[in-house]
PyMOL Python script that loads the backbone (N, CA, C, O; Angstrom):
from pymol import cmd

cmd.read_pdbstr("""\
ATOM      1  N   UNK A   1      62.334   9.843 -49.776  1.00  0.00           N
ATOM      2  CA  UNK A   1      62.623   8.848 -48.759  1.00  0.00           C
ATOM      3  C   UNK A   1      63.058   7.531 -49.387  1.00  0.00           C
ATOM      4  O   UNK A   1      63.847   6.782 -48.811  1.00  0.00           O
ATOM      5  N   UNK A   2      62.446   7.220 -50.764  1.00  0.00           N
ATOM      6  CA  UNK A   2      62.913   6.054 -51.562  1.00  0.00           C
ATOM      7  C   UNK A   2      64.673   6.163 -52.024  1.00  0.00           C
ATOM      8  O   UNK A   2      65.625   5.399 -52.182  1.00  0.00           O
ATOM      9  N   UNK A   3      64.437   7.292 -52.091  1.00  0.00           N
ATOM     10  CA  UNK A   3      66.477   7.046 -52.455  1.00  0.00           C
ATOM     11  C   UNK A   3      67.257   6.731 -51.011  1.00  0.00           C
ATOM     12  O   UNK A   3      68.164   5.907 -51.131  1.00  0.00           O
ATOM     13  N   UNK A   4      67.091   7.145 -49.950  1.00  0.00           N
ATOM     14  CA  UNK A   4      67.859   6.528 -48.496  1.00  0.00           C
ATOM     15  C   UNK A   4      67.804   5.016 -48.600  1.00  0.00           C
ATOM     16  O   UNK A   4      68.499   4.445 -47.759  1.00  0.00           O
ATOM     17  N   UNK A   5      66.894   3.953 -49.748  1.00  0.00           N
ATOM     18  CA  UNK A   5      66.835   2.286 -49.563  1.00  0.00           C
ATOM     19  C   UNK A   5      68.508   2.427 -50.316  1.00  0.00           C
ATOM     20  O   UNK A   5      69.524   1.851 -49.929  1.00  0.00           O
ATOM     21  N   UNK A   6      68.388   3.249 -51.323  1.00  0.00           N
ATOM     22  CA  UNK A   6      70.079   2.915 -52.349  1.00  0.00           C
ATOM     23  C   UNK A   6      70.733   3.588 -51.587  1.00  0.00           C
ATOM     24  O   UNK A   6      71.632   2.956 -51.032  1.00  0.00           O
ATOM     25  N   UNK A   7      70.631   4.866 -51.269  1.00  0.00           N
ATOM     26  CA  UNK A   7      71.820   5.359 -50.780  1.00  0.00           C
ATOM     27  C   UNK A   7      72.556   4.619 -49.748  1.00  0.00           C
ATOM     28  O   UNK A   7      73.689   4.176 -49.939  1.00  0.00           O
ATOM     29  N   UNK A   8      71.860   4.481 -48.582  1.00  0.00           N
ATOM     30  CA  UNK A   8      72.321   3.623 -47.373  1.00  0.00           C
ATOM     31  C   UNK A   8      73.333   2.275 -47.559  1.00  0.00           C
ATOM     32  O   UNK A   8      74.361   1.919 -46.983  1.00  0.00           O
ATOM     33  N   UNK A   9      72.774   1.886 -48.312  1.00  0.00           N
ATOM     34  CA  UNK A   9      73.785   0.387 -48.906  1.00  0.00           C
ATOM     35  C   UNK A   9      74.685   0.999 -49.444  1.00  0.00           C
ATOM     36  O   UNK A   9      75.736   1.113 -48.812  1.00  0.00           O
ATOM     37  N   UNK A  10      74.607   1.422 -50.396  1.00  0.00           N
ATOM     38  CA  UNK A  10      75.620   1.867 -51.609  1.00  0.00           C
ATOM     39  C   UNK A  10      76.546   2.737 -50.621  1.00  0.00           C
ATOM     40  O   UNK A  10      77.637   2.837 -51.182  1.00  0.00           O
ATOM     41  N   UNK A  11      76.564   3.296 -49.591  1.00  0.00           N
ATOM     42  CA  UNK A  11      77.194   4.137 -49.083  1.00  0.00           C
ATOM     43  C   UNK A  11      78.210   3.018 -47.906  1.00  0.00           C
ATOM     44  O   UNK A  11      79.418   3.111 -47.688  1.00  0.00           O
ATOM     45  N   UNK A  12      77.554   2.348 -47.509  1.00  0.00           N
ATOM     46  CA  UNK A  12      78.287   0.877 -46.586  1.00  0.00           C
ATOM     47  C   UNK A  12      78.964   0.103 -47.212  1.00  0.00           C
ATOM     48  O   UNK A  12      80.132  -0.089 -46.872  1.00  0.00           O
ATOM     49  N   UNK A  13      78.375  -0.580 -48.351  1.00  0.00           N
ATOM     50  CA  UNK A  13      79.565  -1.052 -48.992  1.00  0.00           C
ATOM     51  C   UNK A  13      80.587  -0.165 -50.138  1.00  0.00           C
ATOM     52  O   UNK A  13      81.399  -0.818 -50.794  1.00  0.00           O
ATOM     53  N   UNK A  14      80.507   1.095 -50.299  1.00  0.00           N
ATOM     54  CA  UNK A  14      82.070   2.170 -50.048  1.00  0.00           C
ATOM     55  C   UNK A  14      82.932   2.149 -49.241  1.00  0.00           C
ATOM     56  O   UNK A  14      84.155   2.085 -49.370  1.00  0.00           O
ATOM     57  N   UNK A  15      82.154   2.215 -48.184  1.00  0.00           N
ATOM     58  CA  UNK A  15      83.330   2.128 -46.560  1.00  0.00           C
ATOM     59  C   UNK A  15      83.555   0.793 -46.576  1.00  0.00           C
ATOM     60  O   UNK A  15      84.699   0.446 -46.284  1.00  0.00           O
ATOM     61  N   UNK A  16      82.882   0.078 -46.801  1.00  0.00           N
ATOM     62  CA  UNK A  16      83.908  -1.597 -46.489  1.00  0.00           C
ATOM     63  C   UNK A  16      84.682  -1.573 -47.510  1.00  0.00           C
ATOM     64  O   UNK A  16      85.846  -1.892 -47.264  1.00  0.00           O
ATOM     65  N   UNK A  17      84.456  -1.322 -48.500  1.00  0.00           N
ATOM     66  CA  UNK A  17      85.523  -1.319 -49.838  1.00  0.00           C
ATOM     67  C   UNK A  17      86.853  -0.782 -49.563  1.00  0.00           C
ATOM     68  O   UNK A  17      87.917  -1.368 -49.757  1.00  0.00           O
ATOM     69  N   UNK A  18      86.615   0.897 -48.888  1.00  0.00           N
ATOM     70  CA  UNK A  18      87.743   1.240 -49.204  1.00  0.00           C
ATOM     71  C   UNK A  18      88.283   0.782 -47.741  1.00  0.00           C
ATOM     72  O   UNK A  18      89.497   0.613 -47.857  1.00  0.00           O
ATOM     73  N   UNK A  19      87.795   0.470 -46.192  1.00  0.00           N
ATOM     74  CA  UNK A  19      88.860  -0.295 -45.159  1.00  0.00           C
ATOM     75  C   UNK A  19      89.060  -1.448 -45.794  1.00  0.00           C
ATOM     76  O   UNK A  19      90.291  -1.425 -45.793  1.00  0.00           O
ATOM     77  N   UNK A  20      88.723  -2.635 -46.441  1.00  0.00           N
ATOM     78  CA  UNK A  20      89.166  -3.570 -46.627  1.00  0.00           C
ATOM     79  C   UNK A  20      90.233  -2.657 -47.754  1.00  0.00           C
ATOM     80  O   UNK A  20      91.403  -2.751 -47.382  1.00  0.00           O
ATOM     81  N   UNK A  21      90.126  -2.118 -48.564  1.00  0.00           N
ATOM     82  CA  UNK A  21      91.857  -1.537 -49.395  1.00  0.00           C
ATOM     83  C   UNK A  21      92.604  -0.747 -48.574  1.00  0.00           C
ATOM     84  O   UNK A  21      93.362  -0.160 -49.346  1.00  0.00           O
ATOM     85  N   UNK A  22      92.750  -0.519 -47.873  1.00  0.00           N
ATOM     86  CA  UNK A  22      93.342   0.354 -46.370  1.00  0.00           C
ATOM     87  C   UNK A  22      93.820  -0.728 -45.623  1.00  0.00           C
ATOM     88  O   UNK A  22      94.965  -0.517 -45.223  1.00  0.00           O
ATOM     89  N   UNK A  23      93.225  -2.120 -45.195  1.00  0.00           N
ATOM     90  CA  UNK A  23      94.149  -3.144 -44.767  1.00  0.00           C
ATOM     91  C   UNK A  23      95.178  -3.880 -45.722  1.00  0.00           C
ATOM     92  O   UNK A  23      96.323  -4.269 -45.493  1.00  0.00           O
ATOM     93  N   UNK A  24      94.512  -3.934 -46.699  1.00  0.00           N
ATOM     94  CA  UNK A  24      94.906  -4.534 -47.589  1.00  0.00           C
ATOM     95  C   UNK A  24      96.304  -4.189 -48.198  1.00  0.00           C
ATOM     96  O   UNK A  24      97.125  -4.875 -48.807  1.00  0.00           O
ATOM     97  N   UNK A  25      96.281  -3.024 -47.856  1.00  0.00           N
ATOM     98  CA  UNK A  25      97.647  -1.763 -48.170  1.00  0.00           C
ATOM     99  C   UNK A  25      98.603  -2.035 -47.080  1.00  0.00           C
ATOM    100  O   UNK A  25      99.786  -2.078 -47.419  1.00  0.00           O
ATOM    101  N   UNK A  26      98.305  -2.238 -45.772  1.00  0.00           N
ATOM    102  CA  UNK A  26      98.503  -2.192 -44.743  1.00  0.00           C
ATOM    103  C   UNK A  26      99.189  -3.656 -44.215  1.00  0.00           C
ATOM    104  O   UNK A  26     100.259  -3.701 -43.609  1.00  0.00           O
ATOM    105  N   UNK A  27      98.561  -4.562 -44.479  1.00  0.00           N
ATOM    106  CA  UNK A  27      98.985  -5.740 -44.749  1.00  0.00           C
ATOM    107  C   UNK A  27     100.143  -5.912 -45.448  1.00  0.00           C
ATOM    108  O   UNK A  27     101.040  -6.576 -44.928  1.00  0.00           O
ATOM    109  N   UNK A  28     100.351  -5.238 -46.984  1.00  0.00           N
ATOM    110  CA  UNK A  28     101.163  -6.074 -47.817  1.00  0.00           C
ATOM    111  C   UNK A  28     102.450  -4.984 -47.755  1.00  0.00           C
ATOM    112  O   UNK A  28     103.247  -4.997 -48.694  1.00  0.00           O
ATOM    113  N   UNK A  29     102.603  -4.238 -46.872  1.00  0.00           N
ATOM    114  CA  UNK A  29     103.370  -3.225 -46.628  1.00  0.00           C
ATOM    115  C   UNK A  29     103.784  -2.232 -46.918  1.00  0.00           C
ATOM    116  O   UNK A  29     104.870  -1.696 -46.697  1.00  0.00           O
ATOM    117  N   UNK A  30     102.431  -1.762 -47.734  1.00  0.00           N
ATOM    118  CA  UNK A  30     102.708  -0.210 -48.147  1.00  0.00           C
ATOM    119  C   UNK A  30     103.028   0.934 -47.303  1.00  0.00           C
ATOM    120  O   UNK A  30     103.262   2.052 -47.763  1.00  0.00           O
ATOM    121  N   UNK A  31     103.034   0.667 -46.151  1.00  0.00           N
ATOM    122  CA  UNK A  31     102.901   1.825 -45.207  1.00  0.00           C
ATOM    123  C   UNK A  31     104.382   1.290 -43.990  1.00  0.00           C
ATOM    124  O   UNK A  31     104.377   1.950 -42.950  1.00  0.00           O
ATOM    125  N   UNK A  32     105.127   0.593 -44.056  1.00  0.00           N
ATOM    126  CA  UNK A  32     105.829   0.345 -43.525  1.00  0.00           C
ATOM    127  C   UNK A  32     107.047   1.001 -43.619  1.00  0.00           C
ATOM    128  O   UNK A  32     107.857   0.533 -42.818  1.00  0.00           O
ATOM    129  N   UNK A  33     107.576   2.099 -44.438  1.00  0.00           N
ATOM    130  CA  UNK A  33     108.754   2.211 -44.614  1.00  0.00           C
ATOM    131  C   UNK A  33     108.378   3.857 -44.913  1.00  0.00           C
ATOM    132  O   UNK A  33     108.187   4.304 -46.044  1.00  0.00           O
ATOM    133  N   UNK A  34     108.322   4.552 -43.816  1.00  0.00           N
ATOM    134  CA  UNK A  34     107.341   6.193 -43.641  1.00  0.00           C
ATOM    135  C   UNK A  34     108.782   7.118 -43.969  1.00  0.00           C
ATOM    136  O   UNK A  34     108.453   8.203 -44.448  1.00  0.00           O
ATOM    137  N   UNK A  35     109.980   7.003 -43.863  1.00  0.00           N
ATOM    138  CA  UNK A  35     111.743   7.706 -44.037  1.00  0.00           C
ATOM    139  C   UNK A  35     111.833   7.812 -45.657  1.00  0.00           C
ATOM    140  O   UNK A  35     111.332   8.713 -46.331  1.00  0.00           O
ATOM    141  N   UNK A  36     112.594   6.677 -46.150  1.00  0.00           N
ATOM    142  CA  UNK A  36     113.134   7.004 -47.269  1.00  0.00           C
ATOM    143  C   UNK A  36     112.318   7.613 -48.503  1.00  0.00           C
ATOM    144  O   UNK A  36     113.057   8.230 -49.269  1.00  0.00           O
ATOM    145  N   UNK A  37     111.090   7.590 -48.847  1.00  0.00           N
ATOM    146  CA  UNK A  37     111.036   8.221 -49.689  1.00  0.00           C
ATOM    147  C   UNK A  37     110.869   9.893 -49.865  1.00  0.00           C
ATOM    148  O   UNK A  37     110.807  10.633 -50.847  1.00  0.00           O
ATOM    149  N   UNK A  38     110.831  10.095 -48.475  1.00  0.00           N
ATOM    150  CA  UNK A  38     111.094  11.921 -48.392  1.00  0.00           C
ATOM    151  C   UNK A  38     112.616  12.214 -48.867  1.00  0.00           C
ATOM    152  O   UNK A  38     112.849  13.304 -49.390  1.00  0.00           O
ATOM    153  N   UNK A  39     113.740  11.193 -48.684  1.00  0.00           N
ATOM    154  CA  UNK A  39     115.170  11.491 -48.825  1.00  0.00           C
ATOM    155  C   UNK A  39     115.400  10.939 -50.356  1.00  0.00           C
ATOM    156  O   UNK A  39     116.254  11.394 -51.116  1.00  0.00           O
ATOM    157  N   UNK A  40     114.436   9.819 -50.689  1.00  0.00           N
ATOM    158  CA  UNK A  40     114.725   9.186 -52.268  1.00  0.00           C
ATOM    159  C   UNK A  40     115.165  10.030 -53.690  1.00  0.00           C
ATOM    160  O   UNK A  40     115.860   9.728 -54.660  1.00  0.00           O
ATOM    161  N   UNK A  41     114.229  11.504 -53.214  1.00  0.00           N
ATOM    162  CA  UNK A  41     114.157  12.454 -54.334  1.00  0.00           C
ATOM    163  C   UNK A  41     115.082  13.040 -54.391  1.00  0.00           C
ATOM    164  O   UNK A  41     115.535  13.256 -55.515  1.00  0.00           O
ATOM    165  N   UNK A  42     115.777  13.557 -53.230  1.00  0.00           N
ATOM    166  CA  UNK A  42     116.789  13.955 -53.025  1.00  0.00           C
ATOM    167  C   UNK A  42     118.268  13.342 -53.981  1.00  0.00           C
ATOM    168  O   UNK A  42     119.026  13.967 -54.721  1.00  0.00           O
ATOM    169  N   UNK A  43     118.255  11.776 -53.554  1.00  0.00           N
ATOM    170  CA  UNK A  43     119.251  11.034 -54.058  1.00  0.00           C
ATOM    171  C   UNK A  43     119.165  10.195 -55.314  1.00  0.00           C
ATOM    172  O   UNK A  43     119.847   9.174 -55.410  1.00  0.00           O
ATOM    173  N   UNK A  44     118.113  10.703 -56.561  1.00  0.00           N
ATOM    174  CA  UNK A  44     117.671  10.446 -57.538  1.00  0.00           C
ATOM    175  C   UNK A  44     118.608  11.208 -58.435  1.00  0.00           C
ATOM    176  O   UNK A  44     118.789  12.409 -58.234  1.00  0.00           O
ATOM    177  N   UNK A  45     119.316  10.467 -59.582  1.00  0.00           N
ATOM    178  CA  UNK A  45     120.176  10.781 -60.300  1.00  0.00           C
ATOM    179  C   UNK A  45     119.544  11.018 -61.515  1.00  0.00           C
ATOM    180  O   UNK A  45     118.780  10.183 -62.000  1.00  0.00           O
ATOM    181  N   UNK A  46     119.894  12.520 -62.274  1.00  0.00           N
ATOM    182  CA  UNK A  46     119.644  12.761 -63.560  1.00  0.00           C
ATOM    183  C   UNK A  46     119.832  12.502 -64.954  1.00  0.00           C
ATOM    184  O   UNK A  46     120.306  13.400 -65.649  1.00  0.00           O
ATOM    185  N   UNK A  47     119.491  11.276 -65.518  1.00  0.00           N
ATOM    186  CA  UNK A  47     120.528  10.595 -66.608  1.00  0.00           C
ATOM    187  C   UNK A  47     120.458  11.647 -67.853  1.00  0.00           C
ATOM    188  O   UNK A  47     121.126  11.448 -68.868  1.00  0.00           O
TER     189      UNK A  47
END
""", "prot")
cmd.dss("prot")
cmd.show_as("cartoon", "prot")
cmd.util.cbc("prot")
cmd.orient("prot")
């Protein structure tokens, strides 16, 4: 029952960690442009 005092925290601030990097992504516009890179590979030249 003594490990649920760490686990419980340690497990809440994971989830805030990773939504605050999920906005944070979200924010700076990683997720804004969902098209071209399925077609990018396509039009990637072989030097």
């Amino acid at each position: 029952m003594g490990i649920l005092i760490v686990l419980v925290p340690l497990a809440l601030l994971l989830g805030f960690f990773f939504v605050g990097v999920f906005l944070w992504g979200v924010k700076s516009g990683q997720c804004d442009d969902l098209e071209s890179p399925k077609h990018r590979m396509l039009l990637e030249k072989d030097d």
